[in-house]
Backbone bond lengths (Angstrom), bond angles and torsions (degrees), N, CA, C in turn:
res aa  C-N    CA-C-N  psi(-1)  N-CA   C-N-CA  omega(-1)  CA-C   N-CA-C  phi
1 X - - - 1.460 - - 1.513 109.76 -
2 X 1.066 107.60 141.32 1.862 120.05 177.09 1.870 108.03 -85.60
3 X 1.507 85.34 83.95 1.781 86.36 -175.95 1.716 119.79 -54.58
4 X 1.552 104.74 -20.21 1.390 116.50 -178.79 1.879 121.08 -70.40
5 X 1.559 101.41 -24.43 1.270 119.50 172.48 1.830 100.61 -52.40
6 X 1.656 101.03 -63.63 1.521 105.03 177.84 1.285 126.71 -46.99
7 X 1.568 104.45 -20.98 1.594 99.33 -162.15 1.729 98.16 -101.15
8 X 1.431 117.70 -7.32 1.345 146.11 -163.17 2.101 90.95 -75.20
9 X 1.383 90.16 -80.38 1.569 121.37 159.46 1.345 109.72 -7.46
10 X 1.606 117.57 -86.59 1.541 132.74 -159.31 1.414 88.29 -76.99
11 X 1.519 149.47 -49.52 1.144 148.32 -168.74 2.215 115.04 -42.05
12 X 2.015 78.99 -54.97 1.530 103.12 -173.37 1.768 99.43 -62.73
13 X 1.239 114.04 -44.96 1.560 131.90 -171.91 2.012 96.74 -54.45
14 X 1.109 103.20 -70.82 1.566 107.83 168.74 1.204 121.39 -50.93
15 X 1.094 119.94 -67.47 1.649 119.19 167.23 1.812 116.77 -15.70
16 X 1.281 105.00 -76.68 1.613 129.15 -176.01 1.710 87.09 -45.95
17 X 1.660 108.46 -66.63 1.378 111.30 -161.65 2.046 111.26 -45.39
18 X 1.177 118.77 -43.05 1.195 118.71 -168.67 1.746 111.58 -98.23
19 X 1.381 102.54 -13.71 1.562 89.65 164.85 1.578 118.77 -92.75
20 X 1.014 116.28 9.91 1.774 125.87 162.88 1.477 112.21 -96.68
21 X 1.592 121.73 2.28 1.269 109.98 145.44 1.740 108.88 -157.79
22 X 1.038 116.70 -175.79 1.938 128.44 -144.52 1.408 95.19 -115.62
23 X 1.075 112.44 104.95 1.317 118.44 -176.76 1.769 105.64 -126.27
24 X 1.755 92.51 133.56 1.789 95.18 -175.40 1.399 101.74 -94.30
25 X 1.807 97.64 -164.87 1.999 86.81 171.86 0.970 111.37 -102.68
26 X 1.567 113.20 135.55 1.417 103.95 -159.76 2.005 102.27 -111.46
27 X 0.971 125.83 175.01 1.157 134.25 -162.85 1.825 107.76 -91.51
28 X 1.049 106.91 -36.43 1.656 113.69 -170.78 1.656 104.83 -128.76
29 X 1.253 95.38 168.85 1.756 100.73 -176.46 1.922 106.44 -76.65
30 X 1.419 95.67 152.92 0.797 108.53 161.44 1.648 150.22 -156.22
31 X 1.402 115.03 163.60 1.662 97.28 -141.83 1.769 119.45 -22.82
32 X 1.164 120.08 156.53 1.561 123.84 174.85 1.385 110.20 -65.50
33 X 1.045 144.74 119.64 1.205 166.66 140.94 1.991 99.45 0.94
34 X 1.192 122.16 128.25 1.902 120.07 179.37 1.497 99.18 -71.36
35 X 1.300 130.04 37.51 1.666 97.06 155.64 1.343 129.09 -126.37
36 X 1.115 127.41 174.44 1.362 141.54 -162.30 1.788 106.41 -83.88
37 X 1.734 99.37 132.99 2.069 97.34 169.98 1.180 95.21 -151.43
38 X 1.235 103.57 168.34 1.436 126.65 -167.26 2.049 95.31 -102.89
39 X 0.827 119.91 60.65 1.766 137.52 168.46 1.187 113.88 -7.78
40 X 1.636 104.20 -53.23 1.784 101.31 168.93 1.350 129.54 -67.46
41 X 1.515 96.44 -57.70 1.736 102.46 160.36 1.019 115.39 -31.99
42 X 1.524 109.20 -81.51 1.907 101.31 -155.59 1.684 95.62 -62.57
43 X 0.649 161.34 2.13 1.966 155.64 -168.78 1.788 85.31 -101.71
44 X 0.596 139.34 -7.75 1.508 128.00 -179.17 1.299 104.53 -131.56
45 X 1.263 114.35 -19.47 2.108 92.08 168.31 1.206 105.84 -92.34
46 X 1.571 129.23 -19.71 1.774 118.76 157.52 1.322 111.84 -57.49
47 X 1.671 121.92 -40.55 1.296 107.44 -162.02 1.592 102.94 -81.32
48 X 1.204 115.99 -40.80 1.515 106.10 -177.40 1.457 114.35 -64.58
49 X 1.262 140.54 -23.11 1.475 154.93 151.17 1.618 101.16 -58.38
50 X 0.859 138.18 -15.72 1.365 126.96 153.88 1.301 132.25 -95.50
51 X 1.545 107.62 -26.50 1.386 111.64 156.94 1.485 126.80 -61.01
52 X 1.854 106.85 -28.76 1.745 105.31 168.54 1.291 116.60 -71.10
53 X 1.472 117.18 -15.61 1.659 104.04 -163.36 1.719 81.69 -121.16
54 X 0.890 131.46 0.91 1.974 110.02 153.03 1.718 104.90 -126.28
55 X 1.040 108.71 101.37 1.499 94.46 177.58 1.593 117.27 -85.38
56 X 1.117 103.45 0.63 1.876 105.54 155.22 1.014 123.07 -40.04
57 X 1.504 136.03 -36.05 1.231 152.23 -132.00 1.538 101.47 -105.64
58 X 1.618 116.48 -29.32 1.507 134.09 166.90 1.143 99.83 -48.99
59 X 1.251 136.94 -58.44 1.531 161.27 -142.59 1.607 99.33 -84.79
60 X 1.599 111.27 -61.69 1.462 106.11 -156.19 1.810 97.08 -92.30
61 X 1.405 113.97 -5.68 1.638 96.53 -166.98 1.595 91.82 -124.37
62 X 1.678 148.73 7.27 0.817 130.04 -145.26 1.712 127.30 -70.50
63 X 1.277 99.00 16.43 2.006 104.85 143.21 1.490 119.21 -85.33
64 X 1.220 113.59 -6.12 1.334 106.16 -165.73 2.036 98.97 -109.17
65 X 0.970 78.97 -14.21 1.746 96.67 175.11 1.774 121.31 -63.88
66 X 1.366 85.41 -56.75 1.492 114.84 163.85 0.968 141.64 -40.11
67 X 2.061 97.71 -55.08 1.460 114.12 -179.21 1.805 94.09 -82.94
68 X 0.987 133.39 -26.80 1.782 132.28 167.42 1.547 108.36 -44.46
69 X 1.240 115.23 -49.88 1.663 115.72 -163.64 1.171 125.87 -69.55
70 X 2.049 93.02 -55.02 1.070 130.01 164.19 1.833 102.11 -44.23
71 X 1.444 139.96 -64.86 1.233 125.05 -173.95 1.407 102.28 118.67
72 X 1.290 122.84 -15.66 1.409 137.15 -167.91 1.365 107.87 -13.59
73 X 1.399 134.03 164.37 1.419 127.35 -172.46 1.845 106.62 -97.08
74 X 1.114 109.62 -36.20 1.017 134.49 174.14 1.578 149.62 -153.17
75 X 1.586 113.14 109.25 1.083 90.85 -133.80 1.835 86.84 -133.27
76 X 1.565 137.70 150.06 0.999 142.56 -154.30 1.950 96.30 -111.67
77 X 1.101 129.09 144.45 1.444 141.31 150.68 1.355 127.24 -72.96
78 X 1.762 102.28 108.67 1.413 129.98 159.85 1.602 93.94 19.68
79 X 1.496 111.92 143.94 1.472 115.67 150.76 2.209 107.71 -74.42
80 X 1.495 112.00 140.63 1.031 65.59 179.94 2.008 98.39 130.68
81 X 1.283 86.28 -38.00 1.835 97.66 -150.06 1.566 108.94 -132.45
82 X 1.099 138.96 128.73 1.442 133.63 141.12 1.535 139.67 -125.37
83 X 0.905 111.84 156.38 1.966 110.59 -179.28 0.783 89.30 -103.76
84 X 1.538 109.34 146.66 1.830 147.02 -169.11 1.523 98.39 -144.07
85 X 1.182 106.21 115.99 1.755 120.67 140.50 1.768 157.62 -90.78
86 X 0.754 107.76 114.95 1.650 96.48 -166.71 1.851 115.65 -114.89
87 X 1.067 142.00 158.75 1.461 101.56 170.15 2.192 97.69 -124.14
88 X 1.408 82.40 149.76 1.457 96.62 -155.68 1.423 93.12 -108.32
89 X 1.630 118.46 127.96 1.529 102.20 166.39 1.591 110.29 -107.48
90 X 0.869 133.19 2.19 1.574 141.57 169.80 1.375 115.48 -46.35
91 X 1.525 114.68 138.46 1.764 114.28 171.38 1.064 120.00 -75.95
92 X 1.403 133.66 -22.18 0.942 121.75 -170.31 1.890 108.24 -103.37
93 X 1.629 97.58 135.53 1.377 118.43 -175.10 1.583 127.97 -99.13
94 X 0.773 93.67 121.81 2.040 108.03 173.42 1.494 112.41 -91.56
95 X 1.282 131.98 142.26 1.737 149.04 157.73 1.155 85.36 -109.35
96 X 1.229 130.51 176.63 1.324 165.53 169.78 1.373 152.51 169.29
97 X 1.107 140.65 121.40 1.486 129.22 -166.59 1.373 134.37 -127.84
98 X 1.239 133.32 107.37 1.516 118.70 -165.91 1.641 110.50 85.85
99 X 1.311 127.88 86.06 1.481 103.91 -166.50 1.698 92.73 176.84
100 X 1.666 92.86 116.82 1.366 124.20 173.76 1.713 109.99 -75.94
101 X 1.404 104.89 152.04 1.489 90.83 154.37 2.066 92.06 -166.41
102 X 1.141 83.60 131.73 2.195 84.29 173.98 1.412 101.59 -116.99
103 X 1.468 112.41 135.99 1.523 103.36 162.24 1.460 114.19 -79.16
104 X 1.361 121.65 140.08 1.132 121.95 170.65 1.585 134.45 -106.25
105 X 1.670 101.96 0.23 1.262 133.37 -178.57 1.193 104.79 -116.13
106 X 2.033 133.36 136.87 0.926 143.03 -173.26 1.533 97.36 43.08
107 X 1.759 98.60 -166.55 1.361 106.11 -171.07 1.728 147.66 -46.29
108 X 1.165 108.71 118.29 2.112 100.28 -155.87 1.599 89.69 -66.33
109 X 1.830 81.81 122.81 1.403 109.67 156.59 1.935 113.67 -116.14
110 X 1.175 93.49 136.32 1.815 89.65 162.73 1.576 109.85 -97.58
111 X 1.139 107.53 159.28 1.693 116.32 148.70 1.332 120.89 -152.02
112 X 1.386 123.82 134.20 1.158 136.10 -120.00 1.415 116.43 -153.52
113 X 1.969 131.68 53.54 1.321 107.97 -174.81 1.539 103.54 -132.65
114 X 1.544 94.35 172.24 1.324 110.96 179.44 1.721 108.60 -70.69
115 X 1.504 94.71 -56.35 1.451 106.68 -179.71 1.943 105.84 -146.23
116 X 1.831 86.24 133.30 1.703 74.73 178.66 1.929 97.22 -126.06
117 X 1.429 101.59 162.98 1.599 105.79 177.22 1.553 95.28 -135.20
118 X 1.399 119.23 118.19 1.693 142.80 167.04 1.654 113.71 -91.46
119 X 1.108 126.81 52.21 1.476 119.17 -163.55 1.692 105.95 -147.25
120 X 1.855 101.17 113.72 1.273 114.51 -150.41 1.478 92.06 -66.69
121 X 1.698 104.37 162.00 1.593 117.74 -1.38 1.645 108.25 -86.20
122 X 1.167 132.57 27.89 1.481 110.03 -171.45 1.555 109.66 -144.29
123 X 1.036 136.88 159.76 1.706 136.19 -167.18 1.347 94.69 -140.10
124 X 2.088 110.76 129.28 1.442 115.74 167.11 1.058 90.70 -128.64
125 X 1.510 108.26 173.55 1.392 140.11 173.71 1.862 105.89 -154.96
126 X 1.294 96.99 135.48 1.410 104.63 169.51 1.769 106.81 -111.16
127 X 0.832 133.91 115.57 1.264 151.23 -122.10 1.787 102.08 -132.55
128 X 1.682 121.76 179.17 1.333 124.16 160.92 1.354 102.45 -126.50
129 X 1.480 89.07 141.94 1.676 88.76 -155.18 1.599 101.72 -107.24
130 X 1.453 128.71 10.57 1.964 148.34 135.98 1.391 88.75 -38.77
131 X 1.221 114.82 127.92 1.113 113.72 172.78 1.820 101.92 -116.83
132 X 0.945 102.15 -13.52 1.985 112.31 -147.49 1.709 92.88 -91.72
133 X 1.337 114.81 11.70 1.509 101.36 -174.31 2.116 83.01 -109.85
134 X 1.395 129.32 -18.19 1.337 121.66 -175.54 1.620 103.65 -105.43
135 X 1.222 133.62 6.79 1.403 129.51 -151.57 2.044 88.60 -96.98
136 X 0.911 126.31 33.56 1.665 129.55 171.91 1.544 88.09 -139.62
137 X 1.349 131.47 4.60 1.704 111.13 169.13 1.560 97.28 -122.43
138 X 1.385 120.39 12.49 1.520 111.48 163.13 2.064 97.90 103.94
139 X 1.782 103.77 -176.55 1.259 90.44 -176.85 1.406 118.74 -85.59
140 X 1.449 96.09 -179.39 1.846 107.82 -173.88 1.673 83.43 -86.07
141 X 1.335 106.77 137.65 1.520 126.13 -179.76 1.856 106.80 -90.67
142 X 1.268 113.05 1.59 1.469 106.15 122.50 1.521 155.15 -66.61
143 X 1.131 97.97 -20.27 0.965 111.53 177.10 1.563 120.96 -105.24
144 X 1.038 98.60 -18.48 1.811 130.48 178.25 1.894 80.31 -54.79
145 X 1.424 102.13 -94.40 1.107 115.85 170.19 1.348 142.27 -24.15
146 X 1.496 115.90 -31.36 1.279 119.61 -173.56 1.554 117.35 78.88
147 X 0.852 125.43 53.96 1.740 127.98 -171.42 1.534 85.56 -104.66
148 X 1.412 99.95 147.99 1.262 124.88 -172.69 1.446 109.53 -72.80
149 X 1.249 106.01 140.47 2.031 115.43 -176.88 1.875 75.35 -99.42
150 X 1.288 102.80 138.76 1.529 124.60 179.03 1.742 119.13 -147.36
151 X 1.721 105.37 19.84 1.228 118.37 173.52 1.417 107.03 -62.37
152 X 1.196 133.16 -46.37 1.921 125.41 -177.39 1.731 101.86 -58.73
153 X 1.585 133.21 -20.94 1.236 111.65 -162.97 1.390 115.73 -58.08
154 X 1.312 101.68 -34.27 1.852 115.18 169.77 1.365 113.69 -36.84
155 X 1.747 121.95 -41.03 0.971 110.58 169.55 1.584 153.42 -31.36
156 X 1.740 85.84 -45.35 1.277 88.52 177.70 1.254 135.52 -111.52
157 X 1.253 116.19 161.00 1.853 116.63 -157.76 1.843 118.34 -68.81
158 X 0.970 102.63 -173.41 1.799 108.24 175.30 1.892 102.68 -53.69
159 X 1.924 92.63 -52.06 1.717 86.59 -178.80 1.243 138.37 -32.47
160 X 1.564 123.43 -39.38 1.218 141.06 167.95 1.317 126.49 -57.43
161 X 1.001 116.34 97.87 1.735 117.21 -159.83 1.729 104.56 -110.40
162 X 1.365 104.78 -36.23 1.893 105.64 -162.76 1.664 110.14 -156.41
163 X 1.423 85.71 79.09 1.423 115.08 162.81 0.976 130.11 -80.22
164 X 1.549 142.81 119.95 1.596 135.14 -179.79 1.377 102.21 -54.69
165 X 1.607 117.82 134.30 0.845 127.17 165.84 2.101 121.58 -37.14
166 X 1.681 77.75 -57.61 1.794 102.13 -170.84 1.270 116.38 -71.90
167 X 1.707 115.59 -10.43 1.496 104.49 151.06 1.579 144.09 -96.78
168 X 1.900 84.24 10.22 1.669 95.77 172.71 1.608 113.21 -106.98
169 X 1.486 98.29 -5.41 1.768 102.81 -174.34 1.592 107.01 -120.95
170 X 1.622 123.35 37.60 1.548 135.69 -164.74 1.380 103.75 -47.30
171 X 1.383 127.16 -8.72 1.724 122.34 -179.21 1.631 101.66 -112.18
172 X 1.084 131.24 1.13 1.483 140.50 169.76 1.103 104.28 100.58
173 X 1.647 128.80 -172.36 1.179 142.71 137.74 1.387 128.65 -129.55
174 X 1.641 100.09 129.29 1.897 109.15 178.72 1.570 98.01 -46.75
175 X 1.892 101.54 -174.29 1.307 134.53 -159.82 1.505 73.98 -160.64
176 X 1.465 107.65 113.10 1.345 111.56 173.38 1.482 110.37 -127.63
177 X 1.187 124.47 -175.62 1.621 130.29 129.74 1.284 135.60 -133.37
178 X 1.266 141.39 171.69 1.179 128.28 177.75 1.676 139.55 -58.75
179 X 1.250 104.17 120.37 1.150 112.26 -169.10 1.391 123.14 -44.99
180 X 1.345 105.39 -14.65 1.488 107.84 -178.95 1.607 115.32 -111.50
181 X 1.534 98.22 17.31 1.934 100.70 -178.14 1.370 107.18 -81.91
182 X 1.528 108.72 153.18 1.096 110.52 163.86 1.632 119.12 72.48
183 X 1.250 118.95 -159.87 1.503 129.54 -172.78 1.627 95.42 -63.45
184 X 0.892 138.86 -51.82 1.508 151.21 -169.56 1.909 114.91 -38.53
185 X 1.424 99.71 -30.87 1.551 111.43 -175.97 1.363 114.25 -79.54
186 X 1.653 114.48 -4.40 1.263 149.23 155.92 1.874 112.62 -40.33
187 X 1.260 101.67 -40.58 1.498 119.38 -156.32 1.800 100.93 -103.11
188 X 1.192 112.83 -31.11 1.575 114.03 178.25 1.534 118.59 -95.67
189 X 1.090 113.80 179.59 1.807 137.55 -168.38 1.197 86.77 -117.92
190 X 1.438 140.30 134.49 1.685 127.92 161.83 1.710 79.85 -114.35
191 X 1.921 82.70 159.92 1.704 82.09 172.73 1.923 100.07 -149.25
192 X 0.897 119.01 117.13 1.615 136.83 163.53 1.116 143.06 -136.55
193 X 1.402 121.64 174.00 1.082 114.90 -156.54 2.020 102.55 -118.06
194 X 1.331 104.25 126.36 1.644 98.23 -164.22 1.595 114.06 -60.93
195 X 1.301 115.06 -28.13 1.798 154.31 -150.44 1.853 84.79 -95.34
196 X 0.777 138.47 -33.15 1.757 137.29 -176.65 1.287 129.31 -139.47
197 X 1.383 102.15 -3.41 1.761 112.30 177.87 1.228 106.15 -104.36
198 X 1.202 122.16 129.80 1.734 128.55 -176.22 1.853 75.85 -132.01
199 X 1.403 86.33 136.79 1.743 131.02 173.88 1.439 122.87 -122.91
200 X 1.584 111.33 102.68 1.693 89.81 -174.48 1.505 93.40 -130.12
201 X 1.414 124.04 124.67 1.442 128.30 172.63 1.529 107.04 -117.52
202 X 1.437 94.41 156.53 1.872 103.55 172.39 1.430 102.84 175.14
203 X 1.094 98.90 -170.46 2.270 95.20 -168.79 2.161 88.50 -137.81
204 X 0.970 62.12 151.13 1.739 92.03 -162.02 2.000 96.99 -84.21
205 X 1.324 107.23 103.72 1.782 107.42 -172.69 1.811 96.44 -56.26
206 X 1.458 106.10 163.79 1.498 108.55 135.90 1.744 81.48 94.79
């Protein structure tokens, strides 16, 4: 199966959905958007698209590598690890890999991923889901936010094609942007590594 078709699908589905109305950035989640995805699919063409642009991830998850190639029907996330969703309507796009960031101005925020993807309409991060080694630098600004925990989508098999969005995301999902856009990156410490962090930004024409 062409997991990218799925992720093609829910993308196009969102897209349409949020350019028929004006949405600002809002601070907290909100309700899930009415459309239909295929949960397993798209959870595996982010994750395998994150495994090409961090190949660390070979290294630190290589059961989870496996069960990607392999096609597995169903398959659970690393102890260790979680997928986060948000949906982003902004042009301009972030890759990223391996990459700290603490605010150190106003309220302590962490941020914290293995691998993140910013590219409308939707924003992931695969994240560490230890929380007790950042809980003296304040919260994870996932969670600040409310971004969707989307670790069960793995669950389900190819069969699953058209799932309501709003009964897999029952606490909503924000409309965020990156914490580090703009004047705002002003306020944090970023911290990486030049040797394993690949950074790719640009703004999306049209």
């Amino acid at each position: 199966m062409n997991y990218d078709k799925a992720y093609g699908d829910f993308a196009e589905a969102l897209d349409t959905y949020q350019r028929a109305r004006s949405f600002l950035h809002l601070p907290r989640a909100d309700p899930a958007p009415p459309v239909r995805v295929a949960p397993g699919g798209v959870a595996r063409s982010i994750l395998i698209g994150m495994f090409a642009t961090t190949p660390q991830l070979r290294v630190m998850f290589p059961g989870l590598a496996v069960d990607l190639c392999e096609r597995r029907a169903h398959i659970a996330l690393p102890d260790g690890a979680s997928l986060r969703m948000a949906l982003y309507p902004l042009r301009w796009t972030r890759l990223a890999s391996m990459f700290n960031g603490y605010r150190v101005l106003g309220r302590r925020l962490y941020y914290n991923v293995f691998s993140e993807v910013y590219f409308r309409p939707l924003a992931w991060a695969l994240i560490p889901s230890d929380r007790g080694y950042h809980e003296h630098m304040g919260e994870s600004v996932f969670d600040d936010l409310g971004w969707a925990t989307v670790d069960d989508w793995l669950q389900y098999g190819d069969d699953v094609t058209a799932v309501d969005l709003r009964d897999l995301c029952r606490r909503g999902v924000p409309h965020v942007r990156h914490p580090l856009s703009g004047h705002e990156q002003d306020n944090w410490v970023q911290l990486f590594s030049d040797e394993i962090t690949a950074i790719i930004e640009g703004e999306i024409p049209g």
